[in-house]
Each structure stands twice: as C-alpha cells, then as structure tokens.
mmJSON file of the N, C-alpha and C atoms, coordinates in Angstrom:
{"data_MODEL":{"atom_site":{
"group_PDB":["ATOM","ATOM","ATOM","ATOM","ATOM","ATOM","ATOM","ATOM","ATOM","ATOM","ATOM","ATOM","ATOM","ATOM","ATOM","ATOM","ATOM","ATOM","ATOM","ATOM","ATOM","ATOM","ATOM","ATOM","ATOM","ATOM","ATOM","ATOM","ATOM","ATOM","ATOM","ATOM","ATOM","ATOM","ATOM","ATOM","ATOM","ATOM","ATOM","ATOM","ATOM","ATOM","ATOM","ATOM","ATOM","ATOM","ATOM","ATOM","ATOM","ATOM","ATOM","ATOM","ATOM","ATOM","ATOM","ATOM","ATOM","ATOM","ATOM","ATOM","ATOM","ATOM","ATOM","ATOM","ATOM","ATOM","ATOM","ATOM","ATOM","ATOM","ATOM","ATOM","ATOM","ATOM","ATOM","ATOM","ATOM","ATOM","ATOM","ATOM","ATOM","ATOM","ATOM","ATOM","ATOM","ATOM","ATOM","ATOM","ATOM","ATOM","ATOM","ATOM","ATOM","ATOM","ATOM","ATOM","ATOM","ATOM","ATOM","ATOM","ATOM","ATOM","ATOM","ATOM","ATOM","ATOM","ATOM","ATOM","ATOM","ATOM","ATOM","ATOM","ATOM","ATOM","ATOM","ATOM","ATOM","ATOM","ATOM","ATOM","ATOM","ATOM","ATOM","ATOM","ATOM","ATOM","ATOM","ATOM","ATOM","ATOM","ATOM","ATOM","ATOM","ATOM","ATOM","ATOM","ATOM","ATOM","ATOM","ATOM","ATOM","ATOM","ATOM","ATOM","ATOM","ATOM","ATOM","ATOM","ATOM","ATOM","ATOM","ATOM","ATOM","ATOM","ATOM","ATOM","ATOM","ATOM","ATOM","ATOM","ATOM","ATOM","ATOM","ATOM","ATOM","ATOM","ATOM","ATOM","ATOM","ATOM","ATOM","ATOM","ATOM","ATOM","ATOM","ATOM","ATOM","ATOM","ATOM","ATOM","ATOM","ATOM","ATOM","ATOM","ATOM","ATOM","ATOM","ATOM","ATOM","ATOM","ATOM","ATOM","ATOM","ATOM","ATOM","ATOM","ATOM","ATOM","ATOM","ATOM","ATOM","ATOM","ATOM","ATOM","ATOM","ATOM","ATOM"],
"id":[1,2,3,4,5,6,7,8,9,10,11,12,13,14,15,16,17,18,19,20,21,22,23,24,25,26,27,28,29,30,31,32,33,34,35,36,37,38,39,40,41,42,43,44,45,46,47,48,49,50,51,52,53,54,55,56,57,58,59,60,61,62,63,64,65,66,67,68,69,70,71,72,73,74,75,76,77,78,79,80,81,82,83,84,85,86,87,88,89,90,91,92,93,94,95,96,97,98,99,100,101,102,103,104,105,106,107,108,109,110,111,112,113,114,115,116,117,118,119,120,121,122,123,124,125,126,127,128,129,130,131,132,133,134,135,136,137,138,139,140,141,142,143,144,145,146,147,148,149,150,151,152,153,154,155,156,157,158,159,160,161,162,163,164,165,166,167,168,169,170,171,172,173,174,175,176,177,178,179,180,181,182,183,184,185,186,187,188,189,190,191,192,193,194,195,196,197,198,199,200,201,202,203,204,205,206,207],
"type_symbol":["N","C","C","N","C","C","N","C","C","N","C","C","N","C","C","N","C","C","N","C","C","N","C","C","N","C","C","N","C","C","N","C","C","N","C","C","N","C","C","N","C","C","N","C","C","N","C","C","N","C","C","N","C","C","N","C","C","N","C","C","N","C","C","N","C","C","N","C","C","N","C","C","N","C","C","N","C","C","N","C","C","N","C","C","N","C","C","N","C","C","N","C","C","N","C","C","N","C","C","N","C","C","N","C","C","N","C","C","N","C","C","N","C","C","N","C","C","N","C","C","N","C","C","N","C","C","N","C","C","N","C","C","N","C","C","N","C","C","N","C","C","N","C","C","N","C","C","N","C","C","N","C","C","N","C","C","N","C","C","N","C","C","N","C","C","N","C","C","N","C","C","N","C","C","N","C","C","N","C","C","N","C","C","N","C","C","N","C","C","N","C","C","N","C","C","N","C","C","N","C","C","N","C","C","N","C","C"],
"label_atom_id":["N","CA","C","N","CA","C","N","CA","C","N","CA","C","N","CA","C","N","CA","C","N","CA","C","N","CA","C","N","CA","C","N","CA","C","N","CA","C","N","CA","C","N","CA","C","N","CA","C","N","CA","C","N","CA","C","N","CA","C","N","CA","C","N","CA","C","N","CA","C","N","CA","C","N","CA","C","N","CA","C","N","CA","C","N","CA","C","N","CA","C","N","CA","C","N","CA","C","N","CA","C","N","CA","C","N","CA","C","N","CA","C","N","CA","C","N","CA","C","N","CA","C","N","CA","C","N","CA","C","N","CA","C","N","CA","C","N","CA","C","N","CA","C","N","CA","C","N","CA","C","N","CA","C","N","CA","C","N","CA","C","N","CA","C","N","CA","C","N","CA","C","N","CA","C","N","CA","C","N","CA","C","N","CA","C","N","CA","C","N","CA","C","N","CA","C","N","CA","C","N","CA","C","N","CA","C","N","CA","C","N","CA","C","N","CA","C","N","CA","C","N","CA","C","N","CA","C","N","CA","C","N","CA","C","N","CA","C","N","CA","C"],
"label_alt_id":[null,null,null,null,null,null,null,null,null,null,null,null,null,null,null,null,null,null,null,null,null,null,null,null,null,null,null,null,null,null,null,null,null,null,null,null,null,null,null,null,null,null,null,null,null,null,null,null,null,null,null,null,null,null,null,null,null,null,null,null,null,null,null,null,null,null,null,null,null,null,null,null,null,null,null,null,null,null,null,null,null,null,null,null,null,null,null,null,null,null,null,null,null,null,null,null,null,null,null,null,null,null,null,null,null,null,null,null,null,null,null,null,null,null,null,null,null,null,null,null,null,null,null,null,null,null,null,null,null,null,null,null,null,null,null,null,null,null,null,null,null,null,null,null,null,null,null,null,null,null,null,null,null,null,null,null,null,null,null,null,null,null,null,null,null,null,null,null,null,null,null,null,null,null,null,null,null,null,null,null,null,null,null,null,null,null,null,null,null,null,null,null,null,null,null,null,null,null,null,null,null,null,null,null,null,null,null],
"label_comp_id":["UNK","UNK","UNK","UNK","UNK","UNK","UNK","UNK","UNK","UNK","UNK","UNK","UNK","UNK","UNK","UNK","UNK","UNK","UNK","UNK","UNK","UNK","UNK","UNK","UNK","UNK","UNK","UNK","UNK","UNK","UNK","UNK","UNK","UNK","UNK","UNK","UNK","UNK","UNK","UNK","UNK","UNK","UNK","UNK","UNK","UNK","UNK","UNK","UNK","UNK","UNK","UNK","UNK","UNK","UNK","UNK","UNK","UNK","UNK","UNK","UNK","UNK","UNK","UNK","UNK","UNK","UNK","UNK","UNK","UNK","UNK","UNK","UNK","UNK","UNK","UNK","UNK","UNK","UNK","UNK","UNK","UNK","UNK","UNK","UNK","UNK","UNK","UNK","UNK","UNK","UNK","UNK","UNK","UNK","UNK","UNK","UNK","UNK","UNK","UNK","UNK","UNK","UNK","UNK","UNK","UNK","UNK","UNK","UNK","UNK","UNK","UNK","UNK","UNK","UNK","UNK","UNK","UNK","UNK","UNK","UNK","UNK","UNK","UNK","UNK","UNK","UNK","UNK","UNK","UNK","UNK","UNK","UNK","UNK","UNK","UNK","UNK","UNK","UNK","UNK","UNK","UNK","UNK","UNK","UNK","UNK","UNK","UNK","UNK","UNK","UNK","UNK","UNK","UNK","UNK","UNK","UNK","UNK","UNK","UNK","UNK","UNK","UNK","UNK","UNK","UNK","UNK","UNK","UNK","UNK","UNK","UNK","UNK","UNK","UNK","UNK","UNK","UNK","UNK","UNK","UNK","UNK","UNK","UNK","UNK","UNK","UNK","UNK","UNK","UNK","UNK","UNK","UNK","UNK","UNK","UNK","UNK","UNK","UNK","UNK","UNK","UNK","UNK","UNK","UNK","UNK","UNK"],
"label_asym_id":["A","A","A","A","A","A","A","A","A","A","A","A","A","A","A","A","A","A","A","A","A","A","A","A","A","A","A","A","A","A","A","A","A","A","A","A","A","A","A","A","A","A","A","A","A","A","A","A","A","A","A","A","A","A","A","A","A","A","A","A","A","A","A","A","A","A","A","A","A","A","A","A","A","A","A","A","A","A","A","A","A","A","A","A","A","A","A","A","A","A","A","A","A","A","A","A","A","A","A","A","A","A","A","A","A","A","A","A","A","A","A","A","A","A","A","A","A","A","A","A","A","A","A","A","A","A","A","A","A","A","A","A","A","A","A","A","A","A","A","A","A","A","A","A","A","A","A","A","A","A","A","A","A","A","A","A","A","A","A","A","A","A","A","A","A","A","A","A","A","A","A","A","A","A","A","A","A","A","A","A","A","A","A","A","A","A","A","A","A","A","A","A","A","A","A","A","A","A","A","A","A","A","A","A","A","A","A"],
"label_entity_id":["1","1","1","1","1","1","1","1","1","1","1","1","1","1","1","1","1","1","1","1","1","1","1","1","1","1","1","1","1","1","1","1","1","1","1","1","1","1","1","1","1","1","1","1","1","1","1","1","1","1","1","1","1","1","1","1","1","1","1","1","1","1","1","1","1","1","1","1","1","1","1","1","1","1","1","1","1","1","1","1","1","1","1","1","1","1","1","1","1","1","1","1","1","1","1","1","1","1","1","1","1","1","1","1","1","1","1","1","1","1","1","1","1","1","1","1","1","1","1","1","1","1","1","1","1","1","1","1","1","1","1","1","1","1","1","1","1","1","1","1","1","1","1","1","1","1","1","1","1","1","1","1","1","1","1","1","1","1","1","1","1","1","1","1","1","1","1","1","1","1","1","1","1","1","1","1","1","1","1","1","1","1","1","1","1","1","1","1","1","1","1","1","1","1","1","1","1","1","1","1","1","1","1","1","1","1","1"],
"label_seq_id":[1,1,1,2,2,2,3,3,3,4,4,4,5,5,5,6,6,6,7,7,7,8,8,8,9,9,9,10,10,10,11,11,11,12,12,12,13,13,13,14,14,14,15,15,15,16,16,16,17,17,17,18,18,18,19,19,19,20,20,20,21,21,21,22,22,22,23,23,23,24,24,24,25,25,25,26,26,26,27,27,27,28,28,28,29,29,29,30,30,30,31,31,31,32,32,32,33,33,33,34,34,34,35,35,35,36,36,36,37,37,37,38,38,38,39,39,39,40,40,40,41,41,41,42,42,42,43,43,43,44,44,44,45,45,45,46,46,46,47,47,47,48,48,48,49,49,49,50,50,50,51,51,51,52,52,52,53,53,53,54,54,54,55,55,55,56,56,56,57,57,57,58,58,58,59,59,59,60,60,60,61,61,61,62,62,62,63,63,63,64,64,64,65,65,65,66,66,66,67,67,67,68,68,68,69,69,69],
"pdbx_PDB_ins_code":[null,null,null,null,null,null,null,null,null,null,null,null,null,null,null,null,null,null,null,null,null,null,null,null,null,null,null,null,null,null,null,null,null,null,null,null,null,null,null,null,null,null,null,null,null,null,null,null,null,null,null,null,null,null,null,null,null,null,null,null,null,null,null,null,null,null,null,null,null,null,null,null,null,null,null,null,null,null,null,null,null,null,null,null,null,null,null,null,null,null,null,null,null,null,null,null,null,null,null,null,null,null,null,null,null,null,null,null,null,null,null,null,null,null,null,null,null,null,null,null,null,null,null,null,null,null,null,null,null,null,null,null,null,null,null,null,null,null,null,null,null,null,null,null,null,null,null,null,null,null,null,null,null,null,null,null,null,null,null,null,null,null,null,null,null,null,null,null,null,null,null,null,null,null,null,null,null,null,null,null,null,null,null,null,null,null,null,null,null,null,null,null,null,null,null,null,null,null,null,null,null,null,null,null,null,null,null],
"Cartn_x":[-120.624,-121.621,-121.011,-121.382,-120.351,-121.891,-122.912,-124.316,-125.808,-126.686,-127.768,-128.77,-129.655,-130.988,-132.044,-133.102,-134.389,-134.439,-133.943,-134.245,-133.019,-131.711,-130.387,-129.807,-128.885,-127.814,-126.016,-125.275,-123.883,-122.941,-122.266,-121.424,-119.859,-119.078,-117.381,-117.194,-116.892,-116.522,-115.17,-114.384,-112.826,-113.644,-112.834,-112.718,-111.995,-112.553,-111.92,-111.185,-111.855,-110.688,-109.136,-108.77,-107.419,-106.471,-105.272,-103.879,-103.574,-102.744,-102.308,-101.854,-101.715,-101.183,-101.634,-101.884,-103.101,-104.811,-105.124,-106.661,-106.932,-108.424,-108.949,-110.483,-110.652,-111.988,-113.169,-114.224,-115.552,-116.632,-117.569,-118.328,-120.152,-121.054,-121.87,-123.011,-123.99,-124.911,-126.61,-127.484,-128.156,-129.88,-130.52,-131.436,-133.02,-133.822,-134.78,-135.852,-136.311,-137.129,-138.653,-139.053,-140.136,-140.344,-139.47,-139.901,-140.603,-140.176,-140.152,-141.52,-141.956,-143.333,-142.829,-143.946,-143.371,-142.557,-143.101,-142.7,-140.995,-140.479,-139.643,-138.688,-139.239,-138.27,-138.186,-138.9,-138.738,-137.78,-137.782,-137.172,-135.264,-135.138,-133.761,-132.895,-134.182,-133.869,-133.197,-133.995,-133.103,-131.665,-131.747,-130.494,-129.498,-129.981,-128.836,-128.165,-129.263,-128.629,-127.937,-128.094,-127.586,-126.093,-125.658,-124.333,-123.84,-124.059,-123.449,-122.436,-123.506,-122.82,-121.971,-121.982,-120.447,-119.547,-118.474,-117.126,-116.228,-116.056,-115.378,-114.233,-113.067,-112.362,-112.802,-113.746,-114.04,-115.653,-116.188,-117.14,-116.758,-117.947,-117.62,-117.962,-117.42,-117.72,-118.645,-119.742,-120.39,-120.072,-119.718,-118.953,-120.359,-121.074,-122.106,-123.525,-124.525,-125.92,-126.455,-127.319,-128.108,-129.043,-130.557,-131.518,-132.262,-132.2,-132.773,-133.936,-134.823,-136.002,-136.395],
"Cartn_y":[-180.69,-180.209,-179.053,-179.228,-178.008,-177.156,-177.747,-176.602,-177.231,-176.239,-177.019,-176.232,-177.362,-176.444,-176.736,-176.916,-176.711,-178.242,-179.017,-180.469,-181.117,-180.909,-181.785,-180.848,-182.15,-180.94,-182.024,-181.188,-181.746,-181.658,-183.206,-183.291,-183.455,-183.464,-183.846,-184.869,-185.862,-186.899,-187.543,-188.337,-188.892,-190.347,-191.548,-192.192,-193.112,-194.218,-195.23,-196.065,-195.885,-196.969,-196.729,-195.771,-195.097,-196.265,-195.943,-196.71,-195.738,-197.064,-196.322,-194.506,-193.839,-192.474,-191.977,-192.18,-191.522,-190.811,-190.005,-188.843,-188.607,-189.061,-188.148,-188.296,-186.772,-186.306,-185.971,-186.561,-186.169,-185.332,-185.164,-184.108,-185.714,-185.998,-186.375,-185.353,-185.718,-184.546,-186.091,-186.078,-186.666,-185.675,-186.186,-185.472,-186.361,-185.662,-185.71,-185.926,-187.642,-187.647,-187.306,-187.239,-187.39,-186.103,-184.84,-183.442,-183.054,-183.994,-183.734,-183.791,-183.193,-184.054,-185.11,-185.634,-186.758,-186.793,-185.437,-184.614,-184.059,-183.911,-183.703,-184.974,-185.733,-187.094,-187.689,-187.576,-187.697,-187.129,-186.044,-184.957,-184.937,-185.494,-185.954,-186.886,-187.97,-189.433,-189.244,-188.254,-187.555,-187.128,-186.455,-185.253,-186.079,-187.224,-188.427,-188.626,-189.113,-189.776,-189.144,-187.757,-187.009,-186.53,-186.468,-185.846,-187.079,-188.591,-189.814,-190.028,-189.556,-189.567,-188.742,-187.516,-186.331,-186.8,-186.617,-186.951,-185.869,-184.935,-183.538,-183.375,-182.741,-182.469,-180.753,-180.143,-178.812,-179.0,-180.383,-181.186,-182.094,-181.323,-182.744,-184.232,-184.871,-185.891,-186.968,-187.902,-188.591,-189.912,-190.248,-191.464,-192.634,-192.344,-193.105,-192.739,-192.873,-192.563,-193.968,-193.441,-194.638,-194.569,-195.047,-194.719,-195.812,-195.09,-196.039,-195.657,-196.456,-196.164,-194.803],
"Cartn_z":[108.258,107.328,106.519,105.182,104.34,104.153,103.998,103.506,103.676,103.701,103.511,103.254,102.392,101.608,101.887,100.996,101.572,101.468,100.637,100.687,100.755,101.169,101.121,101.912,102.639,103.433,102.77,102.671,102.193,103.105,103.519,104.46,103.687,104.451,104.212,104.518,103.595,104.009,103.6,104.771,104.074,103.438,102.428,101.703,102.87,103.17,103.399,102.731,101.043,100.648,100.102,101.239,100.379,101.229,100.707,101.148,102.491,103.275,104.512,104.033,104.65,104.001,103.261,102.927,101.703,102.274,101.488,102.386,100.945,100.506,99.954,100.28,99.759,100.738,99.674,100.397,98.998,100.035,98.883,98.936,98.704,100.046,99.887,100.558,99.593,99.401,100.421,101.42,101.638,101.087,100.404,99.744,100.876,101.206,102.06,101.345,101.156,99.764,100.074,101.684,102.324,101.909,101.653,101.308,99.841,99.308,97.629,96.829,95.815,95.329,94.327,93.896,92.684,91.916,91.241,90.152,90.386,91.532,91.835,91.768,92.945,92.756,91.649,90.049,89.163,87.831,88.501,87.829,88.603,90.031,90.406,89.71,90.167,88.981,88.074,86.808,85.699,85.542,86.789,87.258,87.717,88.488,88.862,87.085,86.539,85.409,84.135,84.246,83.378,83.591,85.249,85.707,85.744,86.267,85.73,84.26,83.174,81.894,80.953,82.61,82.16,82.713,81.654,81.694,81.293,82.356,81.806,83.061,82.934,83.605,84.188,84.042,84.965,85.116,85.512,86.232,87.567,88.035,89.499,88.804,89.863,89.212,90.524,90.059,90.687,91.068,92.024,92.529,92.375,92.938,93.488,93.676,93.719,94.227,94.537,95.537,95.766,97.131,97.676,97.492,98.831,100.062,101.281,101.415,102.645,102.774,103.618],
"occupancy":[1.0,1.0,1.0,1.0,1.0,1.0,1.0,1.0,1.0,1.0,1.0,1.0,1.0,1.0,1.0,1.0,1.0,1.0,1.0,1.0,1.0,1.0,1.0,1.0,1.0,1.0,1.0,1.0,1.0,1.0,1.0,1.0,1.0,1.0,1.0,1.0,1.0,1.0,1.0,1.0,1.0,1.0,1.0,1.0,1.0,1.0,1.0,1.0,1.0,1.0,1.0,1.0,1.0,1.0,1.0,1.0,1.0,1.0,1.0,1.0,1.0,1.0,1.0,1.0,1.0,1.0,1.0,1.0,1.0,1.0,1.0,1.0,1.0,1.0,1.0,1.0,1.0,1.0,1.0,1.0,1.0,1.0,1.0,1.0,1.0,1.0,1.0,1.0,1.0,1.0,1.0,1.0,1.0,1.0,1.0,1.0,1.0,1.0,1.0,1.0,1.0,1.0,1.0,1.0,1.0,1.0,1.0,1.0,1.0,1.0,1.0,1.0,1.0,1.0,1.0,1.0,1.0,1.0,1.0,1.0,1.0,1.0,1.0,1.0,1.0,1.0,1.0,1.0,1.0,1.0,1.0,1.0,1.0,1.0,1.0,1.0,1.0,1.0,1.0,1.0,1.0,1.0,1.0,1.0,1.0,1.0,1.0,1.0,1.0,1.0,1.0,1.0,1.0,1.0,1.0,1.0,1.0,1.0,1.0,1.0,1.0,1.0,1.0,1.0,1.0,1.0,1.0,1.0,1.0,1.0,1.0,1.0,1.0,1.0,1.0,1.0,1.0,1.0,1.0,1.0,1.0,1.0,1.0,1.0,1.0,1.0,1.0,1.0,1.0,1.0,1.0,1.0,1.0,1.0,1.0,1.0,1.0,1.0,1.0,1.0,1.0,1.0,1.0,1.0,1.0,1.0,1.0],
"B_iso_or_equiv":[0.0,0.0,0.0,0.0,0.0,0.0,0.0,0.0,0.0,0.0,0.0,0.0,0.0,0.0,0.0,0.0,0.0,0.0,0.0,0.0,0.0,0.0,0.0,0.0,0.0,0.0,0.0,0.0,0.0,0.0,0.0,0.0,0.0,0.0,0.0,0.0,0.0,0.0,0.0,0.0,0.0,0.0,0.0,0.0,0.0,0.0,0.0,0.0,0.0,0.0,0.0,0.0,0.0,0.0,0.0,0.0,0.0,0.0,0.0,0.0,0.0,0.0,0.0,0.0,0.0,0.0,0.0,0.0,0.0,0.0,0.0,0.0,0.0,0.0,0.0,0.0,0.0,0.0,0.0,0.0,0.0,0.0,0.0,0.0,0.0,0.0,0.0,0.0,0.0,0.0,0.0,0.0,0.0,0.0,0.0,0.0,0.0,0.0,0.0,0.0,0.0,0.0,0.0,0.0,0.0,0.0,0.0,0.0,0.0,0.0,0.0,0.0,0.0,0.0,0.0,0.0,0.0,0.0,0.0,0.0,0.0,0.0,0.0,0.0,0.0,0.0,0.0,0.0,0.0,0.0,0.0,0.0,0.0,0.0,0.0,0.0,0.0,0.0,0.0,0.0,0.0,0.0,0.0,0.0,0.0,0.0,0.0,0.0,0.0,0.0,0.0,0.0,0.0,0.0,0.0,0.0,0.0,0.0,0.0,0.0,0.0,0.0,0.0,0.0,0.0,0.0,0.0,0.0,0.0,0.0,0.0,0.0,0.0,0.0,0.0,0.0,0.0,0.0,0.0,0.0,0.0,0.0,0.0,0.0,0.0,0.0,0.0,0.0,0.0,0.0,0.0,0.0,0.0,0.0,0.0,0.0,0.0,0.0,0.0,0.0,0.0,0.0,0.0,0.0,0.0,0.0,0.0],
"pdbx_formal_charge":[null,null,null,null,null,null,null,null,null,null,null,null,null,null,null,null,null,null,null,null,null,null,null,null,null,null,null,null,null,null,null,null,null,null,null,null,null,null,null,null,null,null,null,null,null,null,null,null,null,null,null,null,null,null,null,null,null,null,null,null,null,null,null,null,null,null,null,null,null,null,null,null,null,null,null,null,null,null,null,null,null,null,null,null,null,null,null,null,null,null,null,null,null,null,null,null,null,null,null,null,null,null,null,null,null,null,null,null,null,null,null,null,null,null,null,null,null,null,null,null,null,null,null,null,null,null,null,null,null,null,null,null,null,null,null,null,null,null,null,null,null,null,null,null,null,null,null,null,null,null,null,null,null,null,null,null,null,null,null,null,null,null,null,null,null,null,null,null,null,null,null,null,null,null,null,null,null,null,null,null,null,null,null,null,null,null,null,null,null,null,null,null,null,null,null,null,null,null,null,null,null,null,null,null,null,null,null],
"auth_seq_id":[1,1,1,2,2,2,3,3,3,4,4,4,5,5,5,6,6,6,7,7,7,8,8,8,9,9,9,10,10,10,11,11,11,12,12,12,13,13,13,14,14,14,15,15,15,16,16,16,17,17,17,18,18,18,19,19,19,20,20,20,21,21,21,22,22,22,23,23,23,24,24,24,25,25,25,26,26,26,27,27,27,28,28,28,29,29,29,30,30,30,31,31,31,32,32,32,33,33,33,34,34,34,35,35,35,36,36,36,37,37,37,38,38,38,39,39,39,40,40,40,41,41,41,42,42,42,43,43,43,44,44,44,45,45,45,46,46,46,47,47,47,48,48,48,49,49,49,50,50,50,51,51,51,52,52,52,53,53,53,54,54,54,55,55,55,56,56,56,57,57,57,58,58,58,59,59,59,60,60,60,61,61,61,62,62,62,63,63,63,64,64,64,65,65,65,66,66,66,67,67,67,68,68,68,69,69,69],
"auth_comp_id":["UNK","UNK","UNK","UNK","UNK","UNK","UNK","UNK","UNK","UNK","UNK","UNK","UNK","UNK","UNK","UNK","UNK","UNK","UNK","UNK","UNK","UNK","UNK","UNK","UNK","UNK","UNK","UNK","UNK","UNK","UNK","UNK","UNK","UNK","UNK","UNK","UNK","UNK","UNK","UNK","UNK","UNK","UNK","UNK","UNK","UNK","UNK","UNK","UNK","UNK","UNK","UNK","UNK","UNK","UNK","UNK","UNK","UNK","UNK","UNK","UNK","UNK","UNK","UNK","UNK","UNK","UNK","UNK","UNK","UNK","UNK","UNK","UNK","UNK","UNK","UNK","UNK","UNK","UNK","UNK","UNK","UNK","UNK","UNK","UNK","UNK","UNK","UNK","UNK","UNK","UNK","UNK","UNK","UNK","UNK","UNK","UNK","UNK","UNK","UNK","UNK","UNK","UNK","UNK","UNK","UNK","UNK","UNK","UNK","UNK","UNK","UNK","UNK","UNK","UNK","UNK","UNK","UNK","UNK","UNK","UNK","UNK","UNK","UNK","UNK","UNK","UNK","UNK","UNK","UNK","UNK","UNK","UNK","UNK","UNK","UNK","UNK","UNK","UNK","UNK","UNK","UNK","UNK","UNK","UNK","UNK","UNK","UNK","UNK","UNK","UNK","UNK","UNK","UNK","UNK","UNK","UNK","UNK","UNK","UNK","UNK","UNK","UNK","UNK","UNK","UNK","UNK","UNK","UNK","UNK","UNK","UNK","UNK","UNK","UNK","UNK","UNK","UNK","UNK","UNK","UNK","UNK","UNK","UNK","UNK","UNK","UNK","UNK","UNK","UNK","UNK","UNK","UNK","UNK","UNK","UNK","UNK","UNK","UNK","UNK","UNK","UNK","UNK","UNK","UNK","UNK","UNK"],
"auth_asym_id":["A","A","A","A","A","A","A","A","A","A","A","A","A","A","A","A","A","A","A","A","A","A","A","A","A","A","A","A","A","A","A","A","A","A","A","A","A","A","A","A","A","A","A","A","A","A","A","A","A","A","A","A","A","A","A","A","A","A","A","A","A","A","A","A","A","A","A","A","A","A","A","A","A","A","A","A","A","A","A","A","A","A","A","A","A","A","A","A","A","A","A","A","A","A","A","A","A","A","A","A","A","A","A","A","A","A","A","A","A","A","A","A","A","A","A","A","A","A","A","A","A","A","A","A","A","A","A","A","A","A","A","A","A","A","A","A","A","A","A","A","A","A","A","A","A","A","A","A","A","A","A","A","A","A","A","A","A","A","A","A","A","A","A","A","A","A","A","A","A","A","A","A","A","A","A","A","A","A","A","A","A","A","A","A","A","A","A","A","A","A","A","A","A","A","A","A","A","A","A","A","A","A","A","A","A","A","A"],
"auth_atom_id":["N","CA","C","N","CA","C","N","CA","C","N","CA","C","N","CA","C","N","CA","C","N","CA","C","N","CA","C","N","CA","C","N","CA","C","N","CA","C","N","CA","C","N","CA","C","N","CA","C","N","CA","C","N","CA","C","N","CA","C","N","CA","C","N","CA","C","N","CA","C","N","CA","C","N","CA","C","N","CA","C","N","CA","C","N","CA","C","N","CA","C","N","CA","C","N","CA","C","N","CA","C","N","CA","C","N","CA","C","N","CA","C","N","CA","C","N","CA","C","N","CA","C","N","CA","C","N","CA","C","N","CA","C","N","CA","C","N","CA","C","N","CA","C","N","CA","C","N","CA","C","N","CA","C","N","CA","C","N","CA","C","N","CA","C","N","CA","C","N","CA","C","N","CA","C","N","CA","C","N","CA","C","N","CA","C","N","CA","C","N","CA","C","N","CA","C","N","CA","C","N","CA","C","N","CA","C","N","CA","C","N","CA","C","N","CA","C","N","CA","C","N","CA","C","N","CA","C","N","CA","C","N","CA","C","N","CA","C","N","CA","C"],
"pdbx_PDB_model_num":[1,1,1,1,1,1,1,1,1,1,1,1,1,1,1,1,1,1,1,1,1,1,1,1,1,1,1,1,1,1,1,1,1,1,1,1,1,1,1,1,1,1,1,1,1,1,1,1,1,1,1,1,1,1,1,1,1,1,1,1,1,1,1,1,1,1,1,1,1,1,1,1,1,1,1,1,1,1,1,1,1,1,1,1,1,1,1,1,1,1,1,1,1,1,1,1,1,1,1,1,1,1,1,1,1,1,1,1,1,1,1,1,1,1,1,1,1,1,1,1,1,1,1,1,1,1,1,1,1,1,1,1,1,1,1,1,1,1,1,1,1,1,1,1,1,1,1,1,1,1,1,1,1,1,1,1,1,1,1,1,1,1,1,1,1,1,1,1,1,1,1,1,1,1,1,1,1,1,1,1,1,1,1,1,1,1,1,1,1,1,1,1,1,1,1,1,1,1,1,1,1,1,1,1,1,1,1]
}}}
C-alpha cells in the first residue's frame, strides 16, 4: 500500500506483461464506490475521462480503468 484516503487506497504493483528481466512497476489506485454519492461517481466518470485524453510527458499517465460490482 503506497496511501490511502477517504475513498481510495493506492497499491504498488509489478506488470506482468514484461519480458523475462525486465520490472516495471505501476501505481493502481482501488476507489470504494459504495462510499461515494451520485454526484460524485459522476463527477469521477469525468475525471477518468479527462486524464485518459492527456498526453504530456510531466503527466502520469492512465493505463487502464475499469469498474466491478
């Protein structure tokens, strides 16, 4: 666990799909949707889709999202 807030906690995670020898390590964030109001999980939605369509080299960058029960 690298942190955690009032609604997500962020773990370390290695990348399986690297080549033998090879490590690289990401940053997944699990967000607690049962905490949230509507208005909130609406307002993520957004926030998913807005850091998706940056493409900057002094931006993280978003591998993936995606959304269980």
């Amino acid at each position: 666990m690298l942190g955690r807030g009032k609604f997500s906690t962020v773990y370390l995670c290695q990348s399986q799909d690297m080549s033998p020898g090879e490590e690289e390590f990401l940053a997944m964030k699990l967000i607690d949707k049962k905490s949230l109001s509507r208005k909130e999980r609406e307002f993520l939605r957004d926030e998913i889709q807005i850091i998706r369509s940056i493409s900057h080299p002094n931006v993280v960058e978003m591998r993936d999202a995606f959304e269980t029960h």
